[in-house]
C-alpha positions as CSV (number, residue, x, y, z in Angstrom):
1,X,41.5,12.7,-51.8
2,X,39.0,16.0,-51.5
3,X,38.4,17.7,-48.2
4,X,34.7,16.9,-49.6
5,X,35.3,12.8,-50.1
6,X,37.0,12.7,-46.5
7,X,34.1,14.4,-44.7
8,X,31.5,11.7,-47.2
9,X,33.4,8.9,-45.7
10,X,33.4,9.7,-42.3
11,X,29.5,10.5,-42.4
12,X,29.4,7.2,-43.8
13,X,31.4,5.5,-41.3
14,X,29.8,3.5,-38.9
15,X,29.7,5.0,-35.5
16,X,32.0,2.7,-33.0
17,X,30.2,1.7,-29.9
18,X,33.3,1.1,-28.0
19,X,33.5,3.2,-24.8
20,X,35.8,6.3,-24.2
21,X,39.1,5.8,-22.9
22,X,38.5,6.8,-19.7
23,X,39.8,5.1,-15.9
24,X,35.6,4.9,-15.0
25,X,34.5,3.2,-17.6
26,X,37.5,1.1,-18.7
27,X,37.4,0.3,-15.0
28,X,40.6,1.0,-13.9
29,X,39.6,2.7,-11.1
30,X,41.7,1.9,-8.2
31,X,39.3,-0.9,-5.6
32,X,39.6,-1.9,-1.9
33,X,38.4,-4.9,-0.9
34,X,38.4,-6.2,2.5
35,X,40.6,-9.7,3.6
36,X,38.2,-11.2,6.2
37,X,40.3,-13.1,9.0
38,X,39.9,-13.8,12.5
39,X,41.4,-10.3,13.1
40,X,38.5,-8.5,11.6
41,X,35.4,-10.9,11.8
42,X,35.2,-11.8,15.6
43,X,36.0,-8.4,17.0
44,X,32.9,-7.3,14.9
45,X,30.4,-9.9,15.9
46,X,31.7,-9.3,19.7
47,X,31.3,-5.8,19.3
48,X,27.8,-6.3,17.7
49,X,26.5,-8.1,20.4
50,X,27.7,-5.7,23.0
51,X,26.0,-3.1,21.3
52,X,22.9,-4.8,20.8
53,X,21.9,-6.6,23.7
54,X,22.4,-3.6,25.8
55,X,19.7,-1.4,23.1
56,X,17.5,-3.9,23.2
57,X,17.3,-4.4,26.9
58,X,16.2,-0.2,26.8
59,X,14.1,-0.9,24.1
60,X,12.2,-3.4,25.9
61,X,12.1,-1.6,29.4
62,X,10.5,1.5,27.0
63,X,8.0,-0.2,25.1
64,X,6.7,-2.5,28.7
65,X,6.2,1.2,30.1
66,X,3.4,1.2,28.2
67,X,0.1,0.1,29.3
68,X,-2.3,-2.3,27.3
69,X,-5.7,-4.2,28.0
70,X,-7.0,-6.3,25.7
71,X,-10.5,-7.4,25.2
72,X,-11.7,-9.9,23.4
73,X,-15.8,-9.4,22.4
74,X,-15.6,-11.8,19.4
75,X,-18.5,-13.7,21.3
76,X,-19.8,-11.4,23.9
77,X,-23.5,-12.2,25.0
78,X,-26.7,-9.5,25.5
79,X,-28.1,-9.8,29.3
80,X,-30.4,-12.8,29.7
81,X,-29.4,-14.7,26.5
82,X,-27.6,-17.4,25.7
83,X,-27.3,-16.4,22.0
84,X,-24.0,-14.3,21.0
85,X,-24.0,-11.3,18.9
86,X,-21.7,-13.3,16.5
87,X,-24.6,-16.1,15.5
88,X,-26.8,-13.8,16.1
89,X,-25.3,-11.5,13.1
90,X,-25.1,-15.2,11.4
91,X,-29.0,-15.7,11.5
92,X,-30.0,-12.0,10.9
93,X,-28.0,-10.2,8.7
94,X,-28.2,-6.2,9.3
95,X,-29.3,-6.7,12.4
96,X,-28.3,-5.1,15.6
97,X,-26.9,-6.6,19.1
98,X,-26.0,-5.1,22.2
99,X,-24.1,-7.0,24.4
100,X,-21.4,-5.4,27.6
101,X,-18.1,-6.6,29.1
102,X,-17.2,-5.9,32.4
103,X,-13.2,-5.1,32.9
104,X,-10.5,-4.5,35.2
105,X,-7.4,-2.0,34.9
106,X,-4.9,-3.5,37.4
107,X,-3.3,-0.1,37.3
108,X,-3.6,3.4,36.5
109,X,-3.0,4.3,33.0
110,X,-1.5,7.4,33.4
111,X,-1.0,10.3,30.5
112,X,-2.7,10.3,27.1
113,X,-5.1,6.9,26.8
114,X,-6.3,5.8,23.2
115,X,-8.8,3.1,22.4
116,X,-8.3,0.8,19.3
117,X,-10.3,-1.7,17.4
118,X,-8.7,-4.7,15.9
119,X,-9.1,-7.6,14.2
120,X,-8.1,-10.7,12.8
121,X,-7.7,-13.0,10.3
122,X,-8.9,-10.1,7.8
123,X,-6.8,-9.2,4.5
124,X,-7.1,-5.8,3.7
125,X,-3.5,-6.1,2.0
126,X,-5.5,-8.4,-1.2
127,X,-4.7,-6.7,-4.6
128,X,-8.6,-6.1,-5.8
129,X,-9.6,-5.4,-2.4
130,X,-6.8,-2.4,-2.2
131,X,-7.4,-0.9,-5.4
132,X,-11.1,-0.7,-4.8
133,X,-11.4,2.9,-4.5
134,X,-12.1,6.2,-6.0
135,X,-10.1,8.9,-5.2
136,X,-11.3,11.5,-7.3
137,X,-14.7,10.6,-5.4
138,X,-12.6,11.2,-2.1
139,X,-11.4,14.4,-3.2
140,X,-15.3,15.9,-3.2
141,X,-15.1,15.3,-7.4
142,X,-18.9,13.1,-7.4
143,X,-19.9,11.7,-11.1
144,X,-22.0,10.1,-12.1
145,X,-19.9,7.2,-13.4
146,X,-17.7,5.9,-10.3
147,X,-14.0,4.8,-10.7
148,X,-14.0,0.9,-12.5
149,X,-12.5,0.2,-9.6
150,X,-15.1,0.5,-7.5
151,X,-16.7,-2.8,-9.2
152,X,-19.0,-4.6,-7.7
153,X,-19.3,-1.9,-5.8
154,X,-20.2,1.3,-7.6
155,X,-23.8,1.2,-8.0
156,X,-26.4,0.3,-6.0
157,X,-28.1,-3.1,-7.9
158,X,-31.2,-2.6,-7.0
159,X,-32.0,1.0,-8.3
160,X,-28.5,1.2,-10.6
161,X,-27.8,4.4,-8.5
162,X,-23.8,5.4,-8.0
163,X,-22.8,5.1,-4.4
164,X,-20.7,7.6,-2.4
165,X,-18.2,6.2,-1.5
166,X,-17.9,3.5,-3.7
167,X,-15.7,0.6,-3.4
168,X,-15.0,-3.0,-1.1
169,X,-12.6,-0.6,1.5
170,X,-15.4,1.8,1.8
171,X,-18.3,-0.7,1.7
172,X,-16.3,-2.7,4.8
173,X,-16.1,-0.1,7.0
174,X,-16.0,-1.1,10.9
175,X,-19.2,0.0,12.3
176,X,-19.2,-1.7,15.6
177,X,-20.2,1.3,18.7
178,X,-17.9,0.9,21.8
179,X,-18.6,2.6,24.6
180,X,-16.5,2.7,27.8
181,X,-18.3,3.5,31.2
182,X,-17.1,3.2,34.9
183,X,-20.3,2.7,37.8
184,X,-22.7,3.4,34.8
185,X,-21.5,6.6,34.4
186,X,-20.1,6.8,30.4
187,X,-16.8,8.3,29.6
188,X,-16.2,10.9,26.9
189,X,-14.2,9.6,24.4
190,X,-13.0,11.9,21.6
191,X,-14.1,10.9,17.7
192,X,-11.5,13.8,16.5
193,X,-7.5,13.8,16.1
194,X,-7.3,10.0,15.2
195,X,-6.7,10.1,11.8
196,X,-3.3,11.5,9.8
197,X,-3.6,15.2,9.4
198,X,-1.8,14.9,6.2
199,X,-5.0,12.3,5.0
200,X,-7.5,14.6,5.9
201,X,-5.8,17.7,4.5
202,X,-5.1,16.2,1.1
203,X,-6.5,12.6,0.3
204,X,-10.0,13.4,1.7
205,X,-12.0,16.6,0.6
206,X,-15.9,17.4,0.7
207,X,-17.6,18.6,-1.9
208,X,-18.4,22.1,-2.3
209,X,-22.1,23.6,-0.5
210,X,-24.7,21.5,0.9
211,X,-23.1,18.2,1.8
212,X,-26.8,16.5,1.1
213,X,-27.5,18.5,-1.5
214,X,-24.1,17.4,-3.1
215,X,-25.2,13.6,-2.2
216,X,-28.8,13.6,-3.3
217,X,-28.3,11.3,-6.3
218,X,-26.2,8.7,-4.7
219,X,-26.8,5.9,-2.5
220,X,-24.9,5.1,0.5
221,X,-22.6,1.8,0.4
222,X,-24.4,-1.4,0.7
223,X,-23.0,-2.5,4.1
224,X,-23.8,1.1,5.6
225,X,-26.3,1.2,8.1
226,X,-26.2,4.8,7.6
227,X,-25.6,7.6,4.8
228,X,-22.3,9.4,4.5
229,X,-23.5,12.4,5.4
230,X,-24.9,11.2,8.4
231,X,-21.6,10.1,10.0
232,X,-21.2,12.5,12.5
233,X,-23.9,14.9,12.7
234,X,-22.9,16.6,15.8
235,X,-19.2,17.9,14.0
236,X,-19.4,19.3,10.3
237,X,-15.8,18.9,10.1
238,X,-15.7,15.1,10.5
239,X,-18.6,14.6,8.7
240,X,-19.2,13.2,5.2
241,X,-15.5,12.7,3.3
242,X,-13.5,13.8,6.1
243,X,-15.1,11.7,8.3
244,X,-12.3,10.4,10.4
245,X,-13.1,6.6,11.2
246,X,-13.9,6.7,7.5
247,X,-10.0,8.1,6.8
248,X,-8.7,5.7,9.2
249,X,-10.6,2.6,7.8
250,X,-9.4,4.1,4.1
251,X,-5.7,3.7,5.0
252,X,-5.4,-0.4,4.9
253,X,-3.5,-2.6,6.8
254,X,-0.5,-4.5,5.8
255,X,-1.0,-7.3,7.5
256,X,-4.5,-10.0,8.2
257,X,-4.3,-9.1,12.3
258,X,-3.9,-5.4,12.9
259,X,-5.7,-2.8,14.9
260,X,-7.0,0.5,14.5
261,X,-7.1,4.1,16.2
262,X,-11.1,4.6,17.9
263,X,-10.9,6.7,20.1
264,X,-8.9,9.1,21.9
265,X,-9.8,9.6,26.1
266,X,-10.9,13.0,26.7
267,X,-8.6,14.7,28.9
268,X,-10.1,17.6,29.7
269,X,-12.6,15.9,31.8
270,X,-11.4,16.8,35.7
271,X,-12.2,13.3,36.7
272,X,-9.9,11.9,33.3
273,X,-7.1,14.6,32.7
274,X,-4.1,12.6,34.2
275,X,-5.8,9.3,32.8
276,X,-7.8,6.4,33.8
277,X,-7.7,5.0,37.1
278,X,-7.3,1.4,38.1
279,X,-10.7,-0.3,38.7
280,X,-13.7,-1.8,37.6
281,X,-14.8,-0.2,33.8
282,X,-17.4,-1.4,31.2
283,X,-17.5,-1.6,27.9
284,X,-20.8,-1.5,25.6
285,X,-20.9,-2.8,22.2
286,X,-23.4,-1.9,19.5
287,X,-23.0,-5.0,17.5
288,X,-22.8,-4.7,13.5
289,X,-20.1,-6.1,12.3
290,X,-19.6,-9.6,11.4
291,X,-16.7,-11.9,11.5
292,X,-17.5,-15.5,12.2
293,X,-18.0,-15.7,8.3
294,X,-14.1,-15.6,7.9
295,X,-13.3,-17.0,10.8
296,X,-12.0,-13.7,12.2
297,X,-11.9,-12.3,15.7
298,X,-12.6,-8.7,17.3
299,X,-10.8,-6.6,19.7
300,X,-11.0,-3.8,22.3
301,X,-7.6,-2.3,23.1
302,X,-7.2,0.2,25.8
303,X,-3.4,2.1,25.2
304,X,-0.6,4.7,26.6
305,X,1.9,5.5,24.7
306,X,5.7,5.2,25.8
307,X,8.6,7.5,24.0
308,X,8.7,4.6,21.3
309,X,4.6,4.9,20.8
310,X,2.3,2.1,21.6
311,X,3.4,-1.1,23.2
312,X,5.7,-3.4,20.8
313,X,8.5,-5.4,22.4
314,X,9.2,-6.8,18.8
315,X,12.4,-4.4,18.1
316,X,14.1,-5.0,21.9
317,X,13.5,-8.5,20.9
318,X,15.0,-8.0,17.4
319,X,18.1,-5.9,18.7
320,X,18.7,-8.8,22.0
321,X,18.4,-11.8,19.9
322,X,20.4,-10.3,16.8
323,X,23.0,-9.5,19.5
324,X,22.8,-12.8,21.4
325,X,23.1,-14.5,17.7
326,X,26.4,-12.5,17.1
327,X,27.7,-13.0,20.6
328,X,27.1,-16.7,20.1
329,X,28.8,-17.3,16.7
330,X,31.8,-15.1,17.8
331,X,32.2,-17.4,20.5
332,X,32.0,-20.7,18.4
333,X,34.3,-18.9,16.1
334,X,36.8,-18.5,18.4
335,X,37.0,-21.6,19.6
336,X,36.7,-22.9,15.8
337,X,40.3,-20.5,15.2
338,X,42.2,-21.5,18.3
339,X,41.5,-25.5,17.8
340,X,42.8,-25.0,14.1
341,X,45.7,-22.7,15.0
342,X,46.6,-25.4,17.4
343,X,46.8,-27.8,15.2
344,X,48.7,-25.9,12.2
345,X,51.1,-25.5,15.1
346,X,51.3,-29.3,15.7
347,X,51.8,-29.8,12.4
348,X,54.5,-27.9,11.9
349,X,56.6,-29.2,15.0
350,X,55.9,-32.4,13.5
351,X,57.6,-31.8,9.9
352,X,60.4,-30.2,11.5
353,X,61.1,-31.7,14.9
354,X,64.4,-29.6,15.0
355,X,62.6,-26.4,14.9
356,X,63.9,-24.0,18.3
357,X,61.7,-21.1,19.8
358,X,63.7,-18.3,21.2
């Protein structure tokens, strides 16, 4: 045979799919696999639970050195009426309610204080509702033409205007003013430094010049009660886009019950810089936003922070009862291998009765 038919017939030859003959992938690699006894099994549950209910004991004591008052304003009442904001918002949609709540801080709440809104029952996490967005709009890019996404929301129906910013997450924003005052006299609270630096640096951009100029041709969102470059006209920087309650609002919630960053107490107030004092305080809510509709519920929080962050017992709880859990099944494990030893030991002096133990 030819040098030239050999090389035909191995072109020809069907290429063999078999893998090389190598210890990886003929798998004869050399394995350990553990041999779970009593030996190994309860010395690691005991020494789990050891561990863990100790951590969890510190992780509790850490988060409950944090401070937290919760208000409730769901169904807070203007002076002289019997009426809540809540029906109120039923039987007048747009409208606007003031009601107060008087409070009191059973003790000083001592270093850096931040006020949060929250509610309830409210499902930021739903598919549609999360990729309602635009975020070439958010980057300052404006067209004409919004994002499909944005849909229902990115025109205005009654003039077919695009609105800035379009979308369900932008067009929900909380809009509720609280206000926090002791003896009628209002504390400063800070609208700046509550959003992620990273989300106002990157995700969240104005266009370039005139912020009104740039907006002339678009609409604000339907549920605004004002335009987006009206959002804070007192500080260019956290106005329009970068708006901070607007970046904060933007970044959705997991979960239906959450609550969100609002404020921040300003510290360099004399009267404020170590905190707020224990005592009588009021809080004054511009009521806008409505939640009886889906059966939801509003929140004031008032919050220190501990070396862990905010208050949240739930991981001390996690590590004590995972610990407790292990602790628990070691034990009935024990027991489980000593009653069954026993018995394999009866056993045997039963077969052989004869059987001596030096």
């Amino acid at each position: 045979m030819s040098t030239q038919q050999a090389e035909t017939e191995e072109a020809v030859a069907p290429k063999s799919k078999r893998p090389s003959d190598s210890a990886f992938k003929q798998q004869r690699l050399p394995a350990w696999q553990p041999v779970l006894t009593a030996r190994t099994v309860l010395p690691t549950f005991f020494v789990i639970g050891v561990l863990f209910i100790p951590i969890g004991v510190v992780l509790l004591h850490l988060s409950n050195t944090a401070n937290e008052k919760i208000i409730d304003y769901t169904n807070c009442k203007p002076a002289n009426s019997s009426t809540s904001c809540a029906v109120y918002l039923e039987n007048n949609p747009g409208g606007k309610c003031t009601c107060t709540q008087n409070f009191t801080l059973e003790k000083d709440y001592i270093g850096n204080v931040y006020m949060y809104y929250g509610l309830t029952n409210y499902y930021q996490n739903h598919r549609r509702y999360v990729k309602s967005r635009d975020d070439e709009q958010l980057l300052g890019h404006l067209s004409q033409t919004p994002s499909s996404d944005c849909s229902p929301f990115a025109y205005n129906p009654e003039n077919q205007r695009p609105i800035a910013p379009c979308g369900a997450i932008a067009n929900s924003l909380f809009n509720d003013t609280l206000t926090l005052s002791q003896g009628g006299v209002p504390i400063k609270l800070l609208k700046t430094g509550i959003a992620w630096p990273s989300d106002k640096r990157v995700k969240f951009r104005n266009p370039e010049g005139n912020l009104s100029l740039a907006l002339k041709d678009f609409d604000k969102p339907l549920f605004w009660q004002k335009p987006l470059d009206e959002l804070d006209l007192e500080d260019p920087d956290n106005n329009g886009f970068q708006n901070e309650d607007l970046i904060v609002w933007m970044r959705t919630a997991a979960l239906p019950s959450f609550r969100k960053l609002y404020r921040r107490l300003n510290q360099t107030d004399e009267k404020y810089s170590k905190g707020l004092k224990a005592g009588e305080y009021t809080l004054t809510i511009d009521y806008y936003y409505p939640v009886v509709s889906f059966d939801g519920t509003k929140r004031m929080i008032l919050s220190t922070t501990s070396v862990l962050g905010g208050k949240n017992p739930f991981l001390g709880i996690a590590y004590i009862v995972v610990g407790a859990i292990c602790i628990t099944l070691g034990l009935a494990l024990l027991f489980i291998h000593m009653r069954c030893s026993r018995s394999s030991n009866m056993e045997m002096i039963n077969v052989n009765p004869h059987t001596q133990y030096s």
